[in-house]
LUMLUMRO-932906 format. One record per residue (C-alpha): residue number from 1; residue in one letter; x, y, z. Coordinates in steps of 0.02 Angstrom, whole numbers. Example, Ala and Ser with C-alpha at 12.3 -4.5 7.8 and 13.67 -1.06 7.14 Angstrom:
<rec><k>1</k><r>a</r><xx>615</xx><yy>-225</yy><zz>390</zz></rec>
<rec><k>2</k><r>s</r><xx>684</xx><yy>-53</yy><zz>357</zz></rec>
***
This chain:
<rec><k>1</k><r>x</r><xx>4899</xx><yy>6140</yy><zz>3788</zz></rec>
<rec><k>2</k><r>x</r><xx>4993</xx><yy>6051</yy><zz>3920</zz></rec>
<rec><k>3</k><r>x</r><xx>5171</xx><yy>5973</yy><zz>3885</zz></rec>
<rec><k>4</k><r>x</r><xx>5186</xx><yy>5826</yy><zz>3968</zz></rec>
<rec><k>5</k><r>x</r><xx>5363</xx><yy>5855</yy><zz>4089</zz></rec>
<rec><k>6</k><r>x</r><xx>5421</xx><yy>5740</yy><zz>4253</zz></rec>
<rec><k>7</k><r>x</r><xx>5321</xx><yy>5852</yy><zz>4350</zz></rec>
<rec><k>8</k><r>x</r><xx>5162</xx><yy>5780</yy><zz>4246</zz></rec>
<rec><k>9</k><r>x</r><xx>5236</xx><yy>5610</yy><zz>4259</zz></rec>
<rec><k>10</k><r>x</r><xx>5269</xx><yy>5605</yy><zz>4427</zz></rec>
<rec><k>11</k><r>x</r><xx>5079</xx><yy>5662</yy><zz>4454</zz></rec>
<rec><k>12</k><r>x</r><xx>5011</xx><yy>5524</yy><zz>4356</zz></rec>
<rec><k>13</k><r>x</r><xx>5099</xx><yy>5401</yy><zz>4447</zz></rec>
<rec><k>14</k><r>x</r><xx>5015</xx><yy>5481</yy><zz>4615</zz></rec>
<rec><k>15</k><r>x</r><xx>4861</xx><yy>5476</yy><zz>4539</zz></rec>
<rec><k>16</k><r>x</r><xx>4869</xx><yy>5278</yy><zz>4485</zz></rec>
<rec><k>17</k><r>x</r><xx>4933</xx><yy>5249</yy><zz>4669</zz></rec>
<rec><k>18</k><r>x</r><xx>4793</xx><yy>5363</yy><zz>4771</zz></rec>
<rec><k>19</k><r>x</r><xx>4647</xx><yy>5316</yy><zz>4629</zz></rec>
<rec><k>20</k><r>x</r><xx>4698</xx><yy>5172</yy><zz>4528</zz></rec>
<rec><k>21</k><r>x</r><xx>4687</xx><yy>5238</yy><zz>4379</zz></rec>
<rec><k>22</k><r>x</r><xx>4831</xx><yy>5170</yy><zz>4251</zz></rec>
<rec><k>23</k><r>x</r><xx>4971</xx><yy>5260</yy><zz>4206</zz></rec>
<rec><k>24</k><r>x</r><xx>4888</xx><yy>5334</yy><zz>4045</zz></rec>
<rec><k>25</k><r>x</r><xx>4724</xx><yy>5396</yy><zz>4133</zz></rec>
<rec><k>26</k><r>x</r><xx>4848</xx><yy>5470</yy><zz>4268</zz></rec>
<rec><k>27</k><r>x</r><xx>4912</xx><yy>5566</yy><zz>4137</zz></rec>
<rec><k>28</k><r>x</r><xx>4735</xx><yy>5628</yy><zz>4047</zz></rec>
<rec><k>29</k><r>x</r><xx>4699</xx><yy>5683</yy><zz>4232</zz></rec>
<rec><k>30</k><r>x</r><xx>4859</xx><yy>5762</yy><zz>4296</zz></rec>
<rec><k>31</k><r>x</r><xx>4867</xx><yy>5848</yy><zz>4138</zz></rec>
<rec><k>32</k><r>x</r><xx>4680</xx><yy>5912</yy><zz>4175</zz></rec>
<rec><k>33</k><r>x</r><xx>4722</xx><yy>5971</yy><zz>4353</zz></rec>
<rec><k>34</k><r>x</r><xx>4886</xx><yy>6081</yy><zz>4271</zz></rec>
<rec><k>35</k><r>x</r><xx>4768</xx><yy>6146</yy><zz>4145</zz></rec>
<rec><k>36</k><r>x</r><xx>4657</xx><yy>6202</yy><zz>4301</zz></rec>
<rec><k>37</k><r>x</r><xx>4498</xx><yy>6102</yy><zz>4229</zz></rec>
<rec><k>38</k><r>x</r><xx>4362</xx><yy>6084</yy><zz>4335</zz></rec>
<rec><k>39</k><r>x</r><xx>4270</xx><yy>5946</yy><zz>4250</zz></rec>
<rec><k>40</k><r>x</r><xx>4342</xx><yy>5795</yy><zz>4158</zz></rec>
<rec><k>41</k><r>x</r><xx>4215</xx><yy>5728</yy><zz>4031</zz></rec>
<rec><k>42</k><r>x</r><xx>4257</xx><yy>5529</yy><zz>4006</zz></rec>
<rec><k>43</k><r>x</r><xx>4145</xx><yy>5364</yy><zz>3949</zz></rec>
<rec><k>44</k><r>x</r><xx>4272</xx><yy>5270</yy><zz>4053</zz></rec>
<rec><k>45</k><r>x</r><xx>4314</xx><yy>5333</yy><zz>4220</zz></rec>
<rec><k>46</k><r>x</r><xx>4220</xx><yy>5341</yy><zz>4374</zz></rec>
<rec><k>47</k><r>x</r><xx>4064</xx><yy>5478</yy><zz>4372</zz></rec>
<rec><k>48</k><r>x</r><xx>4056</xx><yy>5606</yy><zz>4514</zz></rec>
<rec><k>49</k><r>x</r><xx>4233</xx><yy>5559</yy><zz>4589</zz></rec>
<rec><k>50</k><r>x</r><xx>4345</xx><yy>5705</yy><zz>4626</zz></rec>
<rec><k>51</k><r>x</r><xx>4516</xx><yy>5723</yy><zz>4595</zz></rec>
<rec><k>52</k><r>x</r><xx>4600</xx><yy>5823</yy><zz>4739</zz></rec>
<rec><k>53</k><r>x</r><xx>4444</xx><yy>5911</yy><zz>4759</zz></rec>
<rec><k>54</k><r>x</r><xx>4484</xx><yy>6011</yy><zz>4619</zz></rec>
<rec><k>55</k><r>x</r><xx>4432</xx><yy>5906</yy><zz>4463</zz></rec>
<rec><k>56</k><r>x</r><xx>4270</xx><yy>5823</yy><zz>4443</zz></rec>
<rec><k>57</k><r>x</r><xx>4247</xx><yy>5674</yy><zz>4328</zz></rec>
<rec><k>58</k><r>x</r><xx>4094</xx><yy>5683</yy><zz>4257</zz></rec>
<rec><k>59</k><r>x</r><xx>4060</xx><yy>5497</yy><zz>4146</zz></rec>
<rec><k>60</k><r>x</r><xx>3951</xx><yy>5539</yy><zz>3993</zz></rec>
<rec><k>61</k><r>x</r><xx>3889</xx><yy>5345</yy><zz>3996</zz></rec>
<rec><k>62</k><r>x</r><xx>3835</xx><yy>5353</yy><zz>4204</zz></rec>
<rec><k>63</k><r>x</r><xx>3688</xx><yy>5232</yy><zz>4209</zz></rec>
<rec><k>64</k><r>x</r><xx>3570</xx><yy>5369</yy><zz>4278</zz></rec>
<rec><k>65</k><r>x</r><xx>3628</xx><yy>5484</yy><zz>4134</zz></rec>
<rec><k>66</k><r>x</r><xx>3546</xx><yy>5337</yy><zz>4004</zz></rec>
***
């Protein structure tokens, strides 16, 4: 479990600014990075992109996954 602080916070708004993810996906992803996650499963975010080369998004709905 990861408890959401201002060092979280202040992540996710990097994140929106260097990816363009919103606020709340900066969040699900910063959150993922502190919890040292390698992959990210999502139906929503972009497959294959890496997040500070240290977290993978990996997009259960990818057209070539189908």
């Amino acid at each position: 479990m990861v408890i959401v602080d201002d060092e979280t916070a202040m992540m996710a708004l990097g994140l929106r600014e260097k990816y363009g993810y919103s606020y709340y996906d900066g969040l699900i992803l910063a959150s993922a990075v502190e919890s040292e996650c390698q992959y990210l499963f999502t139906e929503d975010m972009a497959d294959g992109q890496k997040i500070w080369d240290i977290l993978t998004i990996k997009n259960i709905f990818a057209s070539d996954k189908l």
